[in-house]
C-alpha positions as CSV (number, residue, x, y, z in Angstrom):
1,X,-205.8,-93.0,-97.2
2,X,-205.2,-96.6,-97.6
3,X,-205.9,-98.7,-94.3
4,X,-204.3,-102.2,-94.7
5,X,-205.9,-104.9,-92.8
6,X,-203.3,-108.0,-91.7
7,X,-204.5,-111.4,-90.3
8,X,-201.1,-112.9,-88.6
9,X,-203.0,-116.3,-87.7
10,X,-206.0,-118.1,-88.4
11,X,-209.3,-116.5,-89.1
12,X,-211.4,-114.8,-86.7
13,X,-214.5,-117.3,-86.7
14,X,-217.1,-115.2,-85.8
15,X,-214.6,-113.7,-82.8
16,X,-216.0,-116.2,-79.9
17,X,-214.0,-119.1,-80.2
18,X,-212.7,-120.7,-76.6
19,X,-209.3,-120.6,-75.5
20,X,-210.6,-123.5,-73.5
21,X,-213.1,-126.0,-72.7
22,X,-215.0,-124.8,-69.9
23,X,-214.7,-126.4,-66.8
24,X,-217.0,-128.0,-64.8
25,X,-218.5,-126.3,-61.4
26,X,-218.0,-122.8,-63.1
27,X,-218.8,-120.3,-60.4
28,X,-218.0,-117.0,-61.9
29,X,-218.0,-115.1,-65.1
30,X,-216.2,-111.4,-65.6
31,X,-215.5,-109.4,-68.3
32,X,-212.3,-107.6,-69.0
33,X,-211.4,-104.9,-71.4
34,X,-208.4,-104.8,-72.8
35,X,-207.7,-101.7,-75.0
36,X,-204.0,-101.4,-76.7
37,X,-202.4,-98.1,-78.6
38,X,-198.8,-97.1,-80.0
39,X,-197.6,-95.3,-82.6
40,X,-199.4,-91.8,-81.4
41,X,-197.2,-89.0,-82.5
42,X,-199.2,-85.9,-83.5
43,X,-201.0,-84.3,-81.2
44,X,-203.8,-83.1,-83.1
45,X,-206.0,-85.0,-85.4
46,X,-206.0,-85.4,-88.9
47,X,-208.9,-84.9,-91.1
48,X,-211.3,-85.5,-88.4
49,X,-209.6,-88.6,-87.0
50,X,-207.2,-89.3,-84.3
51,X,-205.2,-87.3,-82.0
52,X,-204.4,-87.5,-78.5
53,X,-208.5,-86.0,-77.6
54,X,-210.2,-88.5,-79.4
55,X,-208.0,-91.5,-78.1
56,X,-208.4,-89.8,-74.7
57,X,-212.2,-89.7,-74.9
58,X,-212.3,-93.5,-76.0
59,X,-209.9,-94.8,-72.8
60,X,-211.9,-92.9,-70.7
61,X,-215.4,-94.1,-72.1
62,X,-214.0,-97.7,-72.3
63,X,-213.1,-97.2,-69.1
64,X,-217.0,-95.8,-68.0
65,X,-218.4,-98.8,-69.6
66,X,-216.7,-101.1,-68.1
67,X,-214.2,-100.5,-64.6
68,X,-212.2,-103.9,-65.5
69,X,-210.5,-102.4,-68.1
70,X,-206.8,-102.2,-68.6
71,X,-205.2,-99.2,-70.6
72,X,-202.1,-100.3,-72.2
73,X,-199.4,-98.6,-74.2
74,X,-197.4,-100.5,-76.9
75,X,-194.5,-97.6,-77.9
76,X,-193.4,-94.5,-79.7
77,X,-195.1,-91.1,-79.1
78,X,-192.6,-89.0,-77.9
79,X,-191.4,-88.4,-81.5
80,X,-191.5,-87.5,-84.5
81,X,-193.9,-84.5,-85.1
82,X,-193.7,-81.2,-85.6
83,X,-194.2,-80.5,-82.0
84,X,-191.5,-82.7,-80.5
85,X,-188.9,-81.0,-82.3
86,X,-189.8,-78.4,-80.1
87,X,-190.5,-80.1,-76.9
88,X,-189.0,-83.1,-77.1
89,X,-191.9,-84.7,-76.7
90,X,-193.3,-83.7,-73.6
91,X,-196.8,-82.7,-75.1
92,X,-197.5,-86.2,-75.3
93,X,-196.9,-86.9,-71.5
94,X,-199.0,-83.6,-70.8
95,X,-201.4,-85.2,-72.6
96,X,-201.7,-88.9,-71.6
97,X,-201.3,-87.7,-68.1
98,X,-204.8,-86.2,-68.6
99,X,-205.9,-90.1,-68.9
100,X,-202.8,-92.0,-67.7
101,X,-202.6,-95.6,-69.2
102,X,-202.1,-98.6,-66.8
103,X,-198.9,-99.7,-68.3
104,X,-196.8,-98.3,-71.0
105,X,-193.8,-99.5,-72.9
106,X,-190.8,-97.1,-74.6
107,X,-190.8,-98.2,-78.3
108,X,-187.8,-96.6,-80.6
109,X,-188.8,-93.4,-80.5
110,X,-188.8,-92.6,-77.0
111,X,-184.9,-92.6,-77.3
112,X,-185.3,-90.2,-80.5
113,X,-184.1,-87.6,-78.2
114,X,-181.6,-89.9,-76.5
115,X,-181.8,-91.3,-72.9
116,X,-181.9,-89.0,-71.0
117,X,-184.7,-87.6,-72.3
118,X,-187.0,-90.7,-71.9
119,X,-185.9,-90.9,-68.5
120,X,-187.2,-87.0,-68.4
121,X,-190.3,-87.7,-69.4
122,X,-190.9,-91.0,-67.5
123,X,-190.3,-89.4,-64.4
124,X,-192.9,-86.9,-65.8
125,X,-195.4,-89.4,-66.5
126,X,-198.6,-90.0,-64.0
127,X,-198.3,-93.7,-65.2
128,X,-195.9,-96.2,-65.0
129,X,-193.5,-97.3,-67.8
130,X,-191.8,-100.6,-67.9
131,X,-189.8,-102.7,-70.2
132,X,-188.3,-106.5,-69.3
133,X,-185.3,-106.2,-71.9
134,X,-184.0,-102.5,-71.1
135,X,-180.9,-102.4,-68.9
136,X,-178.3,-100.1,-68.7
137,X,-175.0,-101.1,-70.0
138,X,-173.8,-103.2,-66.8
139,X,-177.1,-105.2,-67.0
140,X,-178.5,-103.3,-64.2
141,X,-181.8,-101.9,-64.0
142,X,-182.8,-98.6,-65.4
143,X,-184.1,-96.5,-62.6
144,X,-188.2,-96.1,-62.7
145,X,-188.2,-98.6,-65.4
146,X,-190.5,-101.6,-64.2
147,X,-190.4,-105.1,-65.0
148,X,-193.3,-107.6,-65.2
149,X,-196.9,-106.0,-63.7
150,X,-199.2,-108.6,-62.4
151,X,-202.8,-106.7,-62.0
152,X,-205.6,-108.3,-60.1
153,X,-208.8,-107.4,-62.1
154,X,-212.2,-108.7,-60.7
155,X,-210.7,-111.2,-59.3
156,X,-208.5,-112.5,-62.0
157,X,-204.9,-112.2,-62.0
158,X,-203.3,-110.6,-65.2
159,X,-199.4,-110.4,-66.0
160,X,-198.5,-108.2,-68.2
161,X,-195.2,-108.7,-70.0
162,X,-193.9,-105.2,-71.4
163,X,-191.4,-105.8,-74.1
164,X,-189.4,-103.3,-76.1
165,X,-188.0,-103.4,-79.7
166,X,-184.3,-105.1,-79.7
167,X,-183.3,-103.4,-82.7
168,X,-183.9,-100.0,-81.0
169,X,-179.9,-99.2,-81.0
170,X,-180.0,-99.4,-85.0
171,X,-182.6,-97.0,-85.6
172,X,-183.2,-94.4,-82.2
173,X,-180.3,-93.1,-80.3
174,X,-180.6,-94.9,-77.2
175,X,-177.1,-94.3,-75.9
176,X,-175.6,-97.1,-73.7
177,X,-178.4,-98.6,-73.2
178,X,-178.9,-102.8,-73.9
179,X,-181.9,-104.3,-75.4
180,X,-181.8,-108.0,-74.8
181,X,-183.6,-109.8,-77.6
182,X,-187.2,-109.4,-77.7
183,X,-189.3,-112.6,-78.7
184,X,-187.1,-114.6,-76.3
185,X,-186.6,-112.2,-73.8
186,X,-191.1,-112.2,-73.6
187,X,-191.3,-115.6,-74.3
188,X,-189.4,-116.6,-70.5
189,X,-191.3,-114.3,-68.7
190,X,-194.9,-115.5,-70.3
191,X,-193.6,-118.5,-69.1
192,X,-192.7,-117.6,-65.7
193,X,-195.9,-115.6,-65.2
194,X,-197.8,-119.0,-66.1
195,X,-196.2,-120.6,-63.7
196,X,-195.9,-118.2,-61.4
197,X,-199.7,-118.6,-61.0
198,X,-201.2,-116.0,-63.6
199,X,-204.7,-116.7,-65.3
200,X,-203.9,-114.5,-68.1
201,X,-200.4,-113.2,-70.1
202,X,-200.7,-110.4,-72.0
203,X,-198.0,-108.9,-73.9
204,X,-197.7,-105.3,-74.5
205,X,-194.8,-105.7,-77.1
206,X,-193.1,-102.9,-80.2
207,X,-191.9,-104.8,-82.6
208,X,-192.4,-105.8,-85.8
209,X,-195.1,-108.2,-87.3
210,X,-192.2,-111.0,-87.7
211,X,-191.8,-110.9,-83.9
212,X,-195.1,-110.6,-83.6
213,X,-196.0,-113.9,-85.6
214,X,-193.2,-115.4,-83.6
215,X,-194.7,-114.3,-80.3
216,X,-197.9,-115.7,-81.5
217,X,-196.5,-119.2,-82.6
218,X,-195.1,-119.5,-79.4
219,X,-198.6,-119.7,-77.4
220,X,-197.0,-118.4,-74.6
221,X,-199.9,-115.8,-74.3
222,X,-203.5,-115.2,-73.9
223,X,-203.4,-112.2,-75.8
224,X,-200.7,-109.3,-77.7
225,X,-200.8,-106.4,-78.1
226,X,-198.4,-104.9,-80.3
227,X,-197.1,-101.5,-82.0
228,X,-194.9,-100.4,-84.1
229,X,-195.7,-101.6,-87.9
230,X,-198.6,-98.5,-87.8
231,X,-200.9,-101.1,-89.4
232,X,-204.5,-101.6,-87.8
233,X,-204.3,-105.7,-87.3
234,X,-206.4,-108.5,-85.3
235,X,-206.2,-111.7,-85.4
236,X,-207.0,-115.4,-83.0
237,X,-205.9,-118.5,-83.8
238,X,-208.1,-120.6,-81.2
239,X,-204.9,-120.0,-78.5
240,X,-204.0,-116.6,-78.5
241,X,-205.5,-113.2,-79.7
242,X,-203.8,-110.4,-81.1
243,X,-203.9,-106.8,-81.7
244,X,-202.4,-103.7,-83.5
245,X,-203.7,-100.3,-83.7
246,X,-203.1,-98.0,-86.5
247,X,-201.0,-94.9,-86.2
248,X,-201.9,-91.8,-84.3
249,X,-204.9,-93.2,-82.8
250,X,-207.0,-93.3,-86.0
251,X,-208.4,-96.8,-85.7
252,X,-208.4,-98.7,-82.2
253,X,-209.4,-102.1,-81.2
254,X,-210.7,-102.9,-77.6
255,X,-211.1,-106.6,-76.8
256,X,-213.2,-107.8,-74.4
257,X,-212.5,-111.2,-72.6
258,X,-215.1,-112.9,-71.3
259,X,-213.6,-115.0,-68.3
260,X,-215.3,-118.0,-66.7
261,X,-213.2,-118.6,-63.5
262,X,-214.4,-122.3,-61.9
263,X,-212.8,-125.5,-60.7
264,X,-212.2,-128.7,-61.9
265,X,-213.7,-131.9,-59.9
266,X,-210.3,-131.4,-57.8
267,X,-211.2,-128.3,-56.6
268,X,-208.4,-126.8,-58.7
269,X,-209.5,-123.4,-60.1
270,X,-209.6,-123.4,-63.6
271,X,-209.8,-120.2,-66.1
272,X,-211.2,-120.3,-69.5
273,X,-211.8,-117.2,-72.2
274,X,-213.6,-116.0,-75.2
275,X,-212.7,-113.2,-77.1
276,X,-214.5,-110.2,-78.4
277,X,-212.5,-107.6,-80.9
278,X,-214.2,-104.0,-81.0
279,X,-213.6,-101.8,-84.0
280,X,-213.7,-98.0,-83.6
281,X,-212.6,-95.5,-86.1
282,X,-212.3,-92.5,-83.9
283,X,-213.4,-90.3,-87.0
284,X,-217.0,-91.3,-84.9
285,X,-215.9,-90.2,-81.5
286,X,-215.9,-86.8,-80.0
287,X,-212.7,-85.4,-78.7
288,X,-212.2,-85.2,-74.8
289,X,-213.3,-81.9,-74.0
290,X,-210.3,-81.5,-71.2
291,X,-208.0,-82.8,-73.6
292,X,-209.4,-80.5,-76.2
293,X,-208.8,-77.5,-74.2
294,X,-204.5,-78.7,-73.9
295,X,-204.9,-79.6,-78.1
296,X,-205.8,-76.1,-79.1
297,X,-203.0,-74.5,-77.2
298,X,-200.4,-76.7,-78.3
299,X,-202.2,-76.0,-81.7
300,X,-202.1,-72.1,-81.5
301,X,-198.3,-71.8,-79.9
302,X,-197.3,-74.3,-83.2
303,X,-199.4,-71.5,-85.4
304,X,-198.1,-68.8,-84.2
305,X,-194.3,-70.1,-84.3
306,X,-194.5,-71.8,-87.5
307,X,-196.9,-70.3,-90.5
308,X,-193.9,-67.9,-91.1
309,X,-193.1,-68.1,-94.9
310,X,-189.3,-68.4,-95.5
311,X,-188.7,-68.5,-99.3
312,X,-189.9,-69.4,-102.2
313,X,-188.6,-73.0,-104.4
314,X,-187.9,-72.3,-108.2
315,X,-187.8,-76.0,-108.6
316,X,-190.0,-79.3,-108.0
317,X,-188.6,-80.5,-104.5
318,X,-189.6,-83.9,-103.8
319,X,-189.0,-85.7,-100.4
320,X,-191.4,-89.0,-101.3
321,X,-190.5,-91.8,-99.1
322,X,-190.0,-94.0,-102.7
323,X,-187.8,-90.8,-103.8
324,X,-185.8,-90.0,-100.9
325,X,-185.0,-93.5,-100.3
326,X,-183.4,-94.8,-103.5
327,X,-182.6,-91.7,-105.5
328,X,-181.1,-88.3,-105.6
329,X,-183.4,-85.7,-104.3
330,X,-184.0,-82.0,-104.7
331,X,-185.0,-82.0,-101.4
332,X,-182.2,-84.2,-99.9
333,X,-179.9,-82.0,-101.6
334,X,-181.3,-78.6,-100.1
335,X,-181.1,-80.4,-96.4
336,X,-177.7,-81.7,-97.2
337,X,-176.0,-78.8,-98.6
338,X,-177.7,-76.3,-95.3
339,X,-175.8,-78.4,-92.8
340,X,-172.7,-78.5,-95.2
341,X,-173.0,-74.5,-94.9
342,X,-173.9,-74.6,-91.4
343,X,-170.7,-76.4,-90.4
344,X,-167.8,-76.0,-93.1
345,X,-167.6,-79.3,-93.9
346,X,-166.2,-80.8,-96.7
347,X,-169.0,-82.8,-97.3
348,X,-172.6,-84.1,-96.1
349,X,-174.6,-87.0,-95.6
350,X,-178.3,-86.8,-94.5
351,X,-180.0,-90.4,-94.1
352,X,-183.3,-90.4,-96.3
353,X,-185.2,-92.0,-93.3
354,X,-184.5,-89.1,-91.7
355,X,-186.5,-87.1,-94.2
356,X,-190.3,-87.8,-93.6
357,X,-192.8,-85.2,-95.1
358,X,-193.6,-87.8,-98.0
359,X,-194.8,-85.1,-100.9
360,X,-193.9,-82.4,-103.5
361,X,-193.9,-78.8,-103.8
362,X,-194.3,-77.5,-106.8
363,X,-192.3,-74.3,-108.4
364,X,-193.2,-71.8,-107.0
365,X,-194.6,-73.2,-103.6
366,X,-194.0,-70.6,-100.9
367,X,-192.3,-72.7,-98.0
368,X,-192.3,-72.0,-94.2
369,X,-191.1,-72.9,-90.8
370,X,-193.5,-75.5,-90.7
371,X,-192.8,-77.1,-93.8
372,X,-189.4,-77.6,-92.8
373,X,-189.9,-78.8,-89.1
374,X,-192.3,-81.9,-91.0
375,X,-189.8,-82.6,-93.4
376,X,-187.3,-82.7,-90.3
377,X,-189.3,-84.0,-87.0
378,X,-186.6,-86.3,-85.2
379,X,-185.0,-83.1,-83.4
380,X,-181.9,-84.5,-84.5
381,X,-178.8,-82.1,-84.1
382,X,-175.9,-81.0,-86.6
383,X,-173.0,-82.5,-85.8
384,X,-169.7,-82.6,-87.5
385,X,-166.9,-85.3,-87.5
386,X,-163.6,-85.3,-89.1
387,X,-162.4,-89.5,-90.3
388,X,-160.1,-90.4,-93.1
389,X,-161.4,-91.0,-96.3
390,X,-161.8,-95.1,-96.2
391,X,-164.5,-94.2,-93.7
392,X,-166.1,-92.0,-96.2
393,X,-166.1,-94.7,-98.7
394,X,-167.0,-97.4,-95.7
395,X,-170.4,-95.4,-94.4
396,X,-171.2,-94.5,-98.4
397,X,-171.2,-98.2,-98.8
398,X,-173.6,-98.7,-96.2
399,X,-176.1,-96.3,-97.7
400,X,-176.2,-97.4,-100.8
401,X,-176.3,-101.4,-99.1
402,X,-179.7,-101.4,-98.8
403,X,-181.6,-99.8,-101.4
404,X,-183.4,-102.4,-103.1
405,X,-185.1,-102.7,-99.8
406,X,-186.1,-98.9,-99.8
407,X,-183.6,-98.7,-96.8
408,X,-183.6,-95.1,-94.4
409,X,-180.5,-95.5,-95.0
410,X,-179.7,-94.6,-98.3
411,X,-177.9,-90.7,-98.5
412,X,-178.8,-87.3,-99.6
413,X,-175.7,-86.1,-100.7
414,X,-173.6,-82.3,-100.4
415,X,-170.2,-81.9,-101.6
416,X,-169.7,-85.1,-102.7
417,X,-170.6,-87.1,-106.4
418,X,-171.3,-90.8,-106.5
419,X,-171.6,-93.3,-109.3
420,X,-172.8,-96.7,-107.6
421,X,-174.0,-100.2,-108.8
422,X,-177.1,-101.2,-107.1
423,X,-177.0,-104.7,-108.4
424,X,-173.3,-105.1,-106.8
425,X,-172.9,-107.1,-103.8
426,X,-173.5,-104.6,-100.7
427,X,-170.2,-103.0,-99.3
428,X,-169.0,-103.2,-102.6
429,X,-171.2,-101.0,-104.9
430,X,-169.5,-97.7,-105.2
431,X,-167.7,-97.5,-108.3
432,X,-166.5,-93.8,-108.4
433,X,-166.6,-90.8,-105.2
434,X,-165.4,-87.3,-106.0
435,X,-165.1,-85.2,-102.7
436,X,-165.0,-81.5,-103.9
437,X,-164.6,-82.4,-107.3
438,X,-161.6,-84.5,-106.8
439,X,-161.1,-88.1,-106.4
440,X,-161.2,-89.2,-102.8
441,X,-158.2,-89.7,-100.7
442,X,-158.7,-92.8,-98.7
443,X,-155.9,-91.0,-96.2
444,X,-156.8,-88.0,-96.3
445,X,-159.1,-86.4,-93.3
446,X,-162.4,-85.4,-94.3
447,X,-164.5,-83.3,-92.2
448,X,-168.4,-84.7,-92.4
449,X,-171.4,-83.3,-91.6
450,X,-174.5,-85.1,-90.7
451,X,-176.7,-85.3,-88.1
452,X,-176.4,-87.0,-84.8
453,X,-178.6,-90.5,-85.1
454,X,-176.1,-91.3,-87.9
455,X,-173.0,-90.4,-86.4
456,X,-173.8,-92.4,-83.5
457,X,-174.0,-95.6,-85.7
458,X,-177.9,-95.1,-86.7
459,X,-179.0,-97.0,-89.8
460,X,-175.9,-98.5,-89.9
461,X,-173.5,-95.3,-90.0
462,X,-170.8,-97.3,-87.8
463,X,-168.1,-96.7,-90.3
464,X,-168.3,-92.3,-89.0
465,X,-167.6,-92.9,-86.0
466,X,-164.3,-92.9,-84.0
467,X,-163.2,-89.6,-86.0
468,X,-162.9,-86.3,-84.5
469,X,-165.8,-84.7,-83.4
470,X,-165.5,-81.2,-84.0
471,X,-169.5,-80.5,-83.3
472,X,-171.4,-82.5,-80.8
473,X,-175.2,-82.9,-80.5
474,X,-174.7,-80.7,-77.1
475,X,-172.9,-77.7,-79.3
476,X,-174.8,-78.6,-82.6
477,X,-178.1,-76.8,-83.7
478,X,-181.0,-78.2,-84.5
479,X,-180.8,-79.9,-87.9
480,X,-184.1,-78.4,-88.5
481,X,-183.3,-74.8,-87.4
482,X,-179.9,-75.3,-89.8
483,X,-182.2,-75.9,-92.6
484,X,-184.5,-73.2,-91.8
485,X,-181.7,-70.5,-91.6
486,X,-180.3,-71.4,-94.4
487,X,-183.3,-71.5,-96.4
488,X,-184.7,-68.0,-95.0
489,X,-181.3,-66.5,-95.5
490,X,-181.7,-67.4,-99.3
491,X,-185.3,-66.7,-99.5
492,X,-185.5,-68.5,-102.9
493,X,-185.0,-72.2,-103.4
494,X,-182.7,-73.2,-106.7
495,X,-180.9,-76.1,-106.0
496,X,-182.3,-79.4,-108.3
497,X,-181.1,-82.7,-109.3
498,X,-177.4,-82.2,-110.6
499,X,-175.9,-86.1,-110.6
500,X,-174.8,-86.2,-107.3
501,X,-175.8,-89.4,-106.7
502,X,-175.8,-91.8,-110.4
503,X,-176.2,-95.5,-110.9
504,X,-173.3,-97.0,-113.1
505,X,-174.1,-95.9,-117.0
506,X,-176.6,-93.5,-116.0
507,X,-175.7,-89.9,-117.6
């Protein structure tokens, strides 16, 4: 496993360096606890580390050592895993109920499952969940979605400003939803908490480490935490401190603030901080024996449901994330050509981000339910649209736009033959595209199958929309279940690399 360590500002000297110069007449000093997590998606842990017991027995013996201590989610756990694309996530609210957070905040993946899903589960939750950029389409407030919390801790008053990814209606399927922009969105409300009479801004943020080093530049805040990049990060530049937890709860990162609260020679209270970071590899902590008990039956109903074998492959399939993004793919064709079967369709498209098992299986290899469901987590449906073929070419173009960049984007392809130029300026990089063996038709209707997230304009995918929908995520089945059936019903694996998808003079 390689664990890659970022520094997004200056050094951390030693990790005590003021935020302040102390004031004079300093009458109090408390210590707060702040400890951040995202990115928790598997229930379980893996090889002895993480999982929803571990990270539960940490919050609640951070929480034991010290009763100032704020419990703060920064996004995604109700997808992708195995589990979710049963559940939709609601292990993970089962779960975190056991040892509810203070504050949490929907990152991308809450909407895997759409809106009304996440609204589901919030309701569901012992905790509350809030987000200053989420409105519904009219701008009005999404109902048991919170704004700006302002916690009095030991006597110090702490506004957290919850913050969700802006580019959430590229990559989830969030619905009508609107995502204001994010750094300047948190940025205003730092500043209003500030003035508002907070002594310290924290930001519980998902988004990426450019926001994040733009969030940080801006000094609006005392401290960040942020998810989303799955890279265990901590950094202080003298101003602000900043954190971000690995994925699943491997690696975790309380901070403890040491606050001096005093006055000046005015009178006027004054609030000055030093920071601590903690670093725990959960590997070292024993799982929460409550939560354990809730693990191992999740763990045994996943067992029982899943360790069924469902055929054999004959070929290498290969779904690496460096594969499945920028090539044709054994794999990608097997999941493209079930959903082709499953609906009729006269071709398919299945986004290679879409596709997340990252391995091999060798000839052979004896695959089952399980496999599947990891290649497949996102619980996306099968859906099927019918557009004309300048659509076709239009959404083609925008797989292929991106794959020097290793884009989710790029397509696994069924029914269809491509020869493209990836050095061609995007929208513009297809050279040749046979549907059915024939030329297309740029006015003839095609019907296309793919899954949902796509055909609602994920990873770029606007060009499939406005079509005929034939089969909408409410009728469609499970992408996965697709997959699995057609897979089972073969119980051999022989489909391989056949030049669907070529780079121009490549035989």
């Amino acid at each position: 496993m390689i664990i890659r360590l970022s520094r997004l500002a200056a050094p951390l000297f030693g990790a005590f360096l003021g935020a302040g110069v102390a004031a004079p007449g300093l009458a109090e000093t408390v210590k707060l606890t702040l400890l951040g997590v995202g990115d928790v998606y598997d229930f379980a842990e893996d090889e002895g580390r993480g999982g929803f017991a571990r990270l539960n027995a940490v919050a609640r013996a951070e929480r034991a050592a010290n009763p100032n201590t704020l419990y703060l989610f920064d996004g995604d756990m109700l997808s992708p895993s195995i589990l979710s694309g049963f559940d939709k996530g609601q292990n993970t609210i089962d779960l975190t109920n056991l040892v509810p957070f203070d504050l949490a905040v929907p990152g991308n993946h809450e909407f895997d499952f759409g809106p009304e899903n996440f609204l589901e589960k919030m309701a569901a939750s012992k905790y509350p969940w809030a987000a200053i950029n989420i409105t519904n389409a009219d701008g009005s407030p999404v109902a048991g979605l919170g704004g700006v919390m302002t916690k009095e801790v030991a006597g110090v008053s702490v506004a957290l400003i919850p913050v969700a990814q802006d580019t959430t209606p590229e990559v989830s399927s969030s619905g009508d939803l609107k995502f204001l922009p994010t750094v300047e969105t948190a940025i205003a409300a730092a500043k209003a908490a500030r003035e508002g009479g907070a002594d310290l801004v924290v930001a519980v943020v998902q988004t990426n480490q450019e926001n994040d080093r733009a969030l940080m530049r801006s000094h609006a805040f005392d401290v960040i935490l942020s998810g989303d990049d799955h890279s265990y990060a901590t950094a202080y530049d003298g101003i602000t401190a900043y954190v971000e937890t690995s994925i699943d709860g491997r690696f975790l990162s309380p901070v403890d603030l040491t606050v001096e609260i005093g006055a000046d020679k005015d009178g006027k209270r004054t609030i000055a901080w030093t920071p601590m970071f903690r670093f725990i590899d959960t590997a070292a902590v024993a799982p929460d024996p409550e939560s354990q008990v809730l693990v191992d039956a999740f763990q045994k109903k996943l067992d029982d449901s899943l360790n069924v074998e469902i055929a054999v492959t004959e070929v290498l399939l290969d779904s690496r994330r460096n594969v499945i993004r920028g090539e044709e793919s054994a794999m990608g064709n097997l999941i493209a050509d079930a959903i082709r079967a499953a609906t009729g369709a006269d071709l398919a498209i299945a986004n290679g981000g879409g596709i997340r098992a990252d391995r091999t299986y060798d000839p052979g290899t004896v695959l089952t339910r399980r496999d599947i469901l990891t290649e497949l987590p996102f619980g996306n449906a099968t859906v099927l649209t019918e557009i004309p073929g300048s659509q076709v070419l239009a959404a083609l173009e925008n797989g292929f736009s991106q794959v020097e960049n290793g884009s989710g984007r790029f397509p696994q392809l069924s029914g269809a033959e491509v020869v493209y130029d990836p050095t061609a300026p995007a929208g513009s990089r297809i050279a040749t595209l046979k549907v059915g063996g024939a030329d297309l038709d740029p006015d003839r209707l095609y019907k296309v199958a793919a899954n949902d997230f796509i055909l609602g304009g994920g990873d770029g995918y606007g060009a499939l929309g406005g079509g005929r929908v034939l089969i909408d995520a409410g009728n469609g089945k499970l992408m996965a279940n697709d997959v699995i059936d057609y897979v089972a019903a073969a119980g051999k694996i022989s489909v391989g690399i056949e030049g669907r998808i070529r780079t121009v003079g490549q035989n």
